[in-house]
Every structure is written in C-alpha cells, then in structure tokens.
N, C-alpha and C positions, 0 to 999 in steps of 0.2 A: 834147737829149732823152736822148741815149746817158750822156750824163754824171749827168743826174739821176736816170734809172732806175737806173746804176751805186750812186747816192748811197744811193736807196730800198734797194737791193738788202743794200748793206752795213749799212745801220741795222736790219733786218730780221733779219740776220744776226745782230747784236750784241746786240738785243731775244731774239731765241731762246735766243744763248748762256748770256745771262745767267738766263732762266728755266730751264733745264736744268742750269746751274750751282747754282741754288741750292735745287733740285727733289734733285741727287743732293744736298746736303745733307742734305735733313732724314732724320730718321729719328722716325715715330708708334709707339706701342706703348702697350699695354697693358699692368698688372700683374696678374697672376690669381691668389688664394690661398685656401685655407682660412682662418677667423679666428685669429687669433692666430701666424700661418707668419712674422710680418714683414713684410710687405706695407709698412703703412705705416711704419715706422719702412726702410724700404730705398728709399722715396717720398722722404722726408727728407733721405737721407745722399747721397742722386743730386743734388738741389738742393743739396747742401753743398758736393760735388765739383764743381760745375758752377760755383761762387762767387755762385750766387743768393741762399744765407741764408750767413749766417757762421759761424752754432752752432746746432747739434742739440736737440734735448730729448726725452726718453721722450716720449710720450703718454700726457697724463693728462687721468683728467674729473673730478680734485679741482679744487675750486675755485683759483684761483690760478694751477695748475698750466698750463705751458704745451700747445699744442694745436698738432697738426699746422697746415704750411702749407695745404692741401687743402681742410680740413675747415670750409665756413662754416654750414651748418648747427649752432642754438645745441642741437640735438640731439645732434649730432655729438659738440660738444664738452662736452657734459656725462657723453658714455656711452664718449669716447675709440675712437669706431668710425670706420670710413666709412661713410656713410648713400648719398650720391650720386655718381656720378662727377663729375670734376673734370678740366679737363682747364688745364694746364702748359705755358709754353715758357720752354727755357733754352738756353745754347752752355754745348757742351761743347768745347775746342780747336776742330775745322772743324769739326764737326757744330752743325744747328740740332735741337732736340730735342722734339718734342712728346712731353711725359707723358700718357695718360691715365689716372690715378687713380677706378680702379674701387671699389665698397665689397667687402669680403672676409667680411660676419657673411654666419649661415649663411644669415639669413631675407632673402638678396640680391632684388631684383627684376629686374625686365625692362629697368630703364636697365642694369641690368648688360650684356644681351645685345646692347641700339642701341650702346651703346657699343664695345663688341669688333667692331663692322662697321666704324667708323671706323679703327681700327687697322690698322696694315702686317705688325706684329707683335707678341708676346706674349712677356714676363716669368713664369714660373711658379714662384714662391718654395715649398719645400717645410722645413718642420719637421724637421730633422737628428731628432728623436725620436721625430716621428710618422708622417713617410712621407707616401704621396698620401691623402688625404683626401678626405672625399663630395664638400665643395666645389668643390677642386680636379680632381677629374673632370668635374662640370658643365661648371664651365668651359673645362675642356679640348676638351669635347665641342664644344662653340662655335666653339673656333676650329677643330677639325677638319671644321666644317659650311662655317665659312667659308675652308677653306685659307691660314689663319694660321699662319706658319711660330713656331714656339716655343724659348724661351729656358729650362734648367732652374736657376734657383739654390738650393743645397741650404743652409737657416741656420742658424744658430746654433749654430754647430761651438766655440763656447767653453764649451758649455753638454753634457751627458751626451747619448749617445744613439744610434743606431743603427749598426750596421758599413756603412758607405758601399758595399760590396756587395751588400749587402742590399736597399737605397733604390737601388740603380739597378735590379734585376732588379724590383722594385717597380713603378716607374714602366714599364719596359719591359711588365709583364704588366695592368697596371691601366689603362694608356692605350694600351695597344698601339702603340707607336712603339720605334722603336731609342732608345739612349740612350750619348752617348759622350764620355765625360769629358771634359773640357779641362784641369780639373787635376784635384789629388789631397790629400785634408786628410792628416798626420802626426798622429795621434791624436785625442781627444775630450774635451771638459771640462776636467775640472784636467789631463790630460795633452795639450792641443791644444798643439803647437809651431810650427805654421804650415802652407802648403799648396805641394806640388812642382807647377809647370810642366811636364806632361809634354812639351811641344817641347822644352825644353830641360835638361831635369833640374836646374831650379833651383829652393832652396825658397826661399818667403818667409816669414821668422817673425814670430811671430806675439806682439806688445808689444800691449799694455794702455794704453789713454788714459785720457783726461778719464772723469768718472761718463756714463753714455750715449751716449761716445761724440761728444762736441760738437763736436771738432777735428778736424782731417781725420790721419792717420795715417803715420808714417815708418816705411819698410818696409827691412826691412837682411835680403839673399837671402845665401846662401850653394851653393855645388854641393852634390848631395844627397849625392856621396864624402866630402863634408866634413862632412855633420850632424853626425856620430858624434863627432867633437870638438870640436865647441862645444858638449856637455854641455845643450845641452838636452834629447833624448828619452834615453826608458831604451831598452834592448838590445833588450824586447821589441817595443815600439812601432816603433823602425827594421826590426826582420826583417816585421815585419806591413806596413809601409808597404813592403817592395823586394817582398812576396811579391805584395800586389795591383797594384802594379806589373809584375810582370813577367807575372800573371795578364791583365792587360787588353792589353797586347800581344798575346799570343798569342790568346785568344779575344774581346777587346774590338771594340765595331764604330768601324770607324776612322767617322772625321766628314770628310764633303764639304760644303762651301757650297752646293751645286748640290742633293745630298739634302736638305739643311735648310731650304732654301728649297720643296723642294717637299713639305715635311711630312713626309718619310721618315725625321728623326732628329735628335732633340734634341739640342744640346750640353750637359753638365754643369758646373755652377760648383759652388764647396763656398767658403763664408766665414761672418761671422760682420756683419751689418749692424750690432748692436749697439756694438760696439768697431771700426765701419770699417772693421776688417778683409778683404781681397778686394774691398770696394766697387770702386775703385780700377781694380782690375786686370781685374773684370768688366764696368765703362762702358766700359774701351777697347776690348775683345772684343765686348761689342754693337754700339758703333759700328763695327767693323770687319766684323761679321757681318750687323749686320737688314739689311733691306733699305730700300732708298727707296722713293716711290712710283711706282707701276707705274699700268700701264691698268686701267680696271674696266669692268665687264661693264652693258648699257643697253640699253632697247628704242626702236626708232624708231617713232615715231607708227604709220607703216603696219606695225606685226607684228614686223617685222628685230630680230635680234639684232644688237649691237655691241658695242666699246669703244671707252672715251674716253682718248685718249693724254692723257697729262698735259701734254705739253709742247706736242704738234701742237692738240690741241684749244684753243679761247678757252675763257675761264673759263668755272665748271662749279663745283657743290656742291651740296650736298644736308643738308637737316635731320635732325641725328639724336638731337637730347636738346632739349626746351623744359624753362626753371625758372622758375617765377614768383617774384614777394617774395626774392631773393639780396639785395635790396638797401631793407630794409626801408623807409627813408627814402622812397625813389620809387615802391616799390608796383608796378614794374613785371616787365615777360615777358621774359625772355633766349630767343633762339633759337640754339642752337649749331652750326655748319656745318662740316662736314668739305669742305675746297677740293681738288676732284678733278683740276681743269687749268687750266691759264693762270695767268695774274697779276691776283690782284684788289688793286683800288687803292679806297680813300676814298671814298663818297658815290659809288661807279659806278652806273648804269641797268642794271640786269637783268632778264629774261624768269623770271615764275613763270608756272612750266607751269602747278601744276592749276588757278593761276585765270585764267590764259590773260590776262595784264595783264603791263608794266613797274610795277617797286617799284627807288625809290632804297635801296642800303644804307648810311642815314646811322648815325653814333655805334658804327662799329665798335669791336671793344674783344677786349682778352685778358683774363683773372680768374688771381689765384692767391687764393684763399679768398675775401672781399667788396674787395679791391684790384683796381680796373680801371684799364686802359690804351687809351690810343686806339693803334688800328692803322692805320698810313696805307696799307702794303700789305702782300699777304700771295702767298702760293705753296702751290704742291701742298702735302699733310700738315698743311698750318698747319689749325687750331682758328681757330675767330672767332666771337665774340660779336654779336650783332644783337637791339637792343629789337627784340622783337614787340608791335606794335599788333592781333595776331590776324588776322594774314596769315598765318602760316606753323602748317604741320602737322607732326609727326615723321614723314620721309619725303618732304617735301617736296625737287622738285630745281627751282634753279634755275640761269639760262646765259645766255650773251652772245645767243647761236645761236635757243635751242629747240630744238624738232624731234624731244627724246628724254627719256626719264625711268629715272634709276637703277634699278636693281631693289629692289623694296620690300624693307624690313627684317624677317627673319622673329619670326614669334609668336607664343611660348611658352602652351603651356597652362596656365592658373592651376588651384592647388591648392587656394586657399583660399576659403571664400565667406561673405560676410554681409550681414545689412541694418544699414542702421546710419541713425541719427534726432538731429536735434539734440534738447537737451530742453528747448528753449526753443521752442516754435513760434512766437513774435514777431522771431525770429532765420534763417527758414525762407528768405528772399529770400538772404541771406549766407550760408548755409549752403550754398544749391543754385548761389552762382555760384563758389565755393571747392569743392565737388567737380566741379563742370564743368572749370574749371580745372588742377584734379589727374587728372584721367580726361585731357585733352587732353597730359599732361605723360605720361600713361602710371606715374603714381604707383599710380593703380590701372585697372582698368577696370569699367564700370559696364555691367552685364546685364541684360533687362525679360524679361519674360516674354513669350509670344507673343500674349496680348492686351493687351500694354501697361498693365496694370493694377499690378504690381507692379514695384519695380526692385530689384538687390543690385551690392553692390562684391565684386568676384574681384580677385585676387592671387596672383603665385607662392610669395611667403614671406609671412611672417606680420609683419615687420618694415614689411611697407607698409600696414600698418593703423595701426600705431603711428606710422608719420610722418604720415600720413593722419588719424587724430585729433591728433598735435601740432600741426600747420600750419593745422587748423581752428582750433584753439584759440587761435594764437598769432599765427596771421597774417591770420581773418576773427572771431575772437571768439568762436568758436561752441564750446560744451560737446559732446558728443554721447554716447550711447548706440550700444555695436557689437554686434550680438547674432550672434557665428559659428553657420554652418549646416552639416549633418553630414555632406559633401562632401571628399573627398581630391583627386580628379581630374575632367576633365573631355577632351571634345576635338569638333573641329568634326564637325558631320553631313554629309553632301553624300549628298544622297537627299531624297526626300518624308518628310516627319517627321509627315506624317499616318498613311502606312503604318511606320513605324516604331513596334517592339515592345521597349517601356524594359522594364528592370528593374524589382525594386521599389525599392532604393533609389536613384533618380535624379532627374532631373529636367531638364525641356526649357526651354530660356533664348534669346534672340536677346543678339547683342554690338554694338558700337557700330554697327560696319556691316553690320546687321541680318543677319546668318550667322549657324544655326541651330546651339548649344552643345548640348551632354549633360554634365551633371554625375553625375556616381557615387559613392556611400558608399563605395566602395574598387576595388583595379584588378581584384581576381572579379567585381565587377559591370560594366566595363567587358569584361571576357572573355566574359562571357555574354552580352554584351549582340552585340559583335562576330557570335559564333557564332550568335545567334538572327534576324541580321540581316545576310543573305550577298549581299544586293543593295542593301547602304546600307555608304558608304564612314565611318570615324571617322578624323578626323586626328588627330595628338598637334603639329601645326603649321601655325597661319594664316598 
C-alpha cells in the first residue's frame, strides 16, 4: 500500500510538473493599435519569425493580392483590414505563443473588448509619425480596466517622422503611464541607420530586404564608439543620438519587470515591422518580459470571491468570442475559450455552469484564418475552438469542478443606433434567425423598446453595421435596409425609469437582458439628463 501510494504520489507529481512547465510557457497577448500603426503587417512578421509562414506580403484588398494570415472574413480581405479577432498559436524557441489578433479600424467593436479579457498581455504598436492616437487610447483604456500589463512598439522608423522624445513624453501624458526605453533608433527615414541596445550600447543596423519585407533579416551590430566609422550616420545624427541617450539616463524612468507587470510602465521598442527590422529583437524581449498565465479572479456560488490557480485548479475556461459561418462550407458556430487551469484533453466531460448540465468538448480545434486543426490537448493561455450547437453564451464558464463562475466580461456603451429591415419580407424568417445569431456573437446588440413594440441594432463603431449587412447578405441571403438614428451615446439606468426625467433628445430602450438604456443626441444631453436626475444612477458600463 505504502508503495502504491508512493507510486500515486510521484505520478501526481510529474502530471503537475508538467502542467506548470508548459503553463510558464505560454505567453497570450494582444495587439492594440490605431489603423494604419502596423498592427497587422507586425501580426505577419511574428508568424514569419516564429517559421509559421515562410514569406510575408503587404496587405492588400486588390484583387490577387495576397491577404493577411488572420483575416478570413471575405470582408476583410477585400478592404485589407481586421474586421474580427483572430486568435494564433505558434513556438517561438521555448516559448508557446498565443496571438490574439484584434481589428485596429477606427469603427472597432465590442469583440475588440472580449477579446483583451483573454489576454495576459498587450502589444501597443504606435506610428513613428503620428504618435498615440484616439484608437489607441481606447484601447489602452481596456487594458488599464483590466490590469494588462503593456508592451510599446514605436513603427516605422524607415519611414519620416517624429523626434522619439517627443512620442515618448506623448505616450507618458496621453495614457498616463511611465514609459522607458529599451532601445533607441539612430535617425529617421532616409537617415535611419539602425537602433542602439541601451544595456549594452550596441547598435544594430539597419539593411534593407526583400520588397515588404518577405524574408526574415541579417542583423550586423557594431559598439555605438564604433558608428562613427562605419560611415553610415552623418555627424549630426550621431551627436543627436549620444545627446538622447545621455538624456534618458539621467532623467529616463529606469524599467522594472515587477513595475511592468503591474501596469506602472511601459517598456519602449522603436523598429520598422515593414523591413523586419527590430522584429527579431522585440519577440525576444517579449518573451523574456510578458508574463505567463496567472490566477483570475471568480465568484463562488454562495457570494465568495476567488481565484482559480492555473495550475492547482482542474480545468477551467470560459467563452469569450462566438463566430458563426468561418466556415462557409458547414454553416456552423465556433465558440472560443480562453483555458484558465488545468489540462484539457479531446472530447473531455465538462460542467456548464449556466445551464447546470455536462457537454462533451468534441472536434476541438485551433484556426489561423479558415485553416483548422484538431487539438488533442491544450493548457492554461491556449485559445480553443469548439462547434457551438447553441450551448454556449459569450461569458460563458465551464470546469471539471463547478461550483464558481468567472467574472462577466465588461460592456461597452454603444454609440450607434438604427433599425434596419430586410427588403424582402418573404426573406423575414432568415433575416430574423441571422440577426439573432449576430446579436448572440455580440456583432451587434439588439434593443426593444419598453413595450416591446419596436426593436433597433446599437453598436460601438459604425463598422458593425457594415459587417452586420455584409454577413446578412452573404451568409443568410438577405438584402436589407439600415436607417441610422440621431443617437451618439447611451448608458444604463439603474433607478425607476418611470420616475426618470429624459431629455428631449433621448430615448428610453431595454437591451438583451432586459436593463433599462438611455440613448442621447449627444454627451450635453447626457449632462443634463445626469443633473436633472440626482436619484437615478447612469452607467457608461454593463
């Protein structure tokens, strides 16, 4: 008996180490940007370096033209954008890597937001020319909601554009964090020479590939006492590069892992994702910096707060993107899980909480664009794929155990509002089971009025209308008609909305689950409305 418990005890042992072994592996993130910063073409050059794809390509939505790995919406690739998250795994050396491939146009939605709760950490690509942008504050904002520790890469250092002094004090005042270099570019545009290591005051210069960048890049450093005579920078370019150098010493905020982790300060990259450049040298530093997964924060049936160790806890996940039609062919629902603890394996029995039943997770699967893979098992961070037979909700947690449910994913106020009609009414049964379906995915959300008489689609950008009539169109048949309504904002009530004193231009809405909205022609009417109603609570978050 002594020996067999001995036996238990050691396999027990080996079964932990090895889930903890491949737990501090991974590393999830997210990419966060304004349009146009690089995002996706830095999405690209990371699956190049990782030896997933073998050659690059701009993105383009000419025809012919090649198209990101990401992007399998044929909207996507017509318009060369991201439309939806996407979520990636790749090795990098020892690291296992979950991508998530957020969309970066301006008119982003609410999958933007499910998706950055999945994430450990956060990429924030920024435009060497433009600086932080409206976008990238949003987003920023999110992950500072969610204590997402952030990564800054500053791009397209081969291309003209702002004194790198400048964009950091930028980023320090506009998102209120420190911000502290890790290296440093040697010029801009036609005079970019490459970028110094400030550990160890090495540069690397800065050579020119393939058109876009297709091939991964040979890097040849030299000591930065040494630039001066390998005749690449002119005289002024080097005195400008030792002065901010010696500048960020002395008043620079040095960088700790320990503050970075806890959201007190960005590290700074400076490269050029177009020409590979710094790729390279920043995947090492991320992997050497994000973090792995940690504990997350749970409610227990009876009230208790909790966490679920990743590693002590059995398995554990939770839903946080549904996509219907990825796979035109089959017509069916993907539900995507973010795996919080334990080791999940193939076709396992698990406890869904909210509908209080066991569901086998049969035909696991990973996606990089409409490319699946079956997953036989997976670990903390990992992404995983699961047909929805319309089981599963955004939000939804499931687990070996029961007993507890993640904390809900927060939600955004929409900005936008319309009704919108097919213009076929013999097409009205397909119409109404194709916005049900996109309301469930969180594509849009659908609002009734309080006697149920009337209903409208809200959204936070405008861009979820447009996927919203493409996907009717293309993946239920249906034409429609969208008629926008003269609505900016909105935010929830929590009060008697009998006694509540609207503005004039407003308007009173229930939302999926049946919580009382206010919509308003703009945010003075929301001011007024505030002020004229000191006993009714308005949120800007469900």
């Amino acid at each position: 008996m002594v020996c067999c418990a001995a036996i238990m005890t050691t396999t027990q042992a080996s079964v932990d180490g090895e889930l903890a072994a491949a737990t501090a592996q991974r590393r999830t993130f997210a990419i966060i940007s304004h349009p146009d910063a690089g995002k996706t073409t830095l999405t690209e050059k990371l699956l190049l370096y990782s030896g997933m794809i073998r050659t690059a390509g701009m993105v383009r939505g000419r025809k012919g033209g090649k198209v990101t790995a990401s992007d399998w919406m044929g909207m996507e690739q017509e318009r060369g954008i991201s439309i939806t998250a996407s979520a990636m795994q790749f090795h990098y050396k020892d690291a296992v890597i979950n991508l998530l491939d957020t969309p970066g146009h301006q008119d982003f939605s609410e999958d933007t937001y499910r998706t950055l709760t999945a994430a450990d950490s956060a990429i924030m690509v920024i435009d060497a020319a433009k600086g932080v942008e409206a976008q990238t504050r949003k987003l920023f904002a999110v992950c500072r909601l969610r204590r997402i520790p952030v990564l800054t890469l500053v791009n397209k250092l081969d291309l003209p554009g702002r004194p790198p002094l400048d964009l950091m004090t930028e980023v320090e005042q506009a998102l209120d964090i420190q911000a502290s270099a890790i290296n440093w570019p040697v010029g801009s545009g036609s005079e970019f020479a490459g970028i110094v290591t400030r550990a160890d005051g090495r540069v690397h210069l800065f050579s020119r590939t393939a058109p876009g960048g297709a091939a991964k890049v040979g890097v040849e450093t030299v000591p930065l006492g040494e630039l001066a005579r390998s005749g690449r920078v002119s005289a002024d370019v080097l005195a400008q590069v030792r002065h901010d150098l010696e500048l960020l010493d002395i008043a620079g905020n040095p960088f700790s892992r320990e503050r970075f982790l806890a959201g007190e300060v960005t590290p700074v990259f400076f490269a050029s994702a177009l020409t590979n450049f710094g790729v390279e040298h920043f995947l090492d530093a991320f992997v050497a910096l994000a973090p792995s997964p940690g504990a997350r924060p749970a409610d227990a049936e009876d009230g208790r707060e909790l966490t679920v160790d990743p590693i002590e806890t059995p398995f554990s996940a939770y839903v946080f993107k549904l996509q219907a039609n990825m796979n035109p062919k089959h017509r069916d629902s993907t539900a995507f899980l973010r795996i919080c603890s334990g080791r999940f394996e193939r076709d396992m029995v698990v406890k869904h909480h909210r509908l209080n039943r066991e569901v086998r997770l049969a035909r696991p699967h990973s996606m990089v664009a409409q490319a699946r893979s079956t997953v036989e098992e997976a670990f903390p961070g990992d992404i995983i794929g699961i047909i929805n037979p319309g089981l599963f909700a955004i939000g939804d947690t499931i687990s070996l155990t029961g007993g507890f449910n993640f904390k809900p994913l927060p939600q955004f106020q929409p900005e936008l509002f319309a009704r919108i009609r097919p213009t076929d009414v013999g097409k009205r049964k397909a119409f109404d089971k194709g916005l049900s379906q996109m309301a469930q995915e969180g594509t849009v959300q659908i609002m009734r009025s309080l006697n149920d008489l009337e209903s409208l689609v809200a959204a936070v950008g405008r861009l979820q209308f447009d996927v919203l009539q493409y996907r009717l169109r293309h993946e239920y048949r249906v034409e429609t008609v969208l008629d926008q309504l003269p609505y900016t904002c909105s935010a929830w009530l929590d009060g008697d909305p009998a006694t509540f004193k609207p503005p004039s231009a407003s308007m009173i809405v229930k939302d999926q689950r049946n919580r009382v909205v206010v919509l308003f022609g703009d945010q003075l009417m929301k001011t007024i409305a505030r002020d004229r109603n000191p006993d009714h609570l308005l949120r800007d978050m469900g």
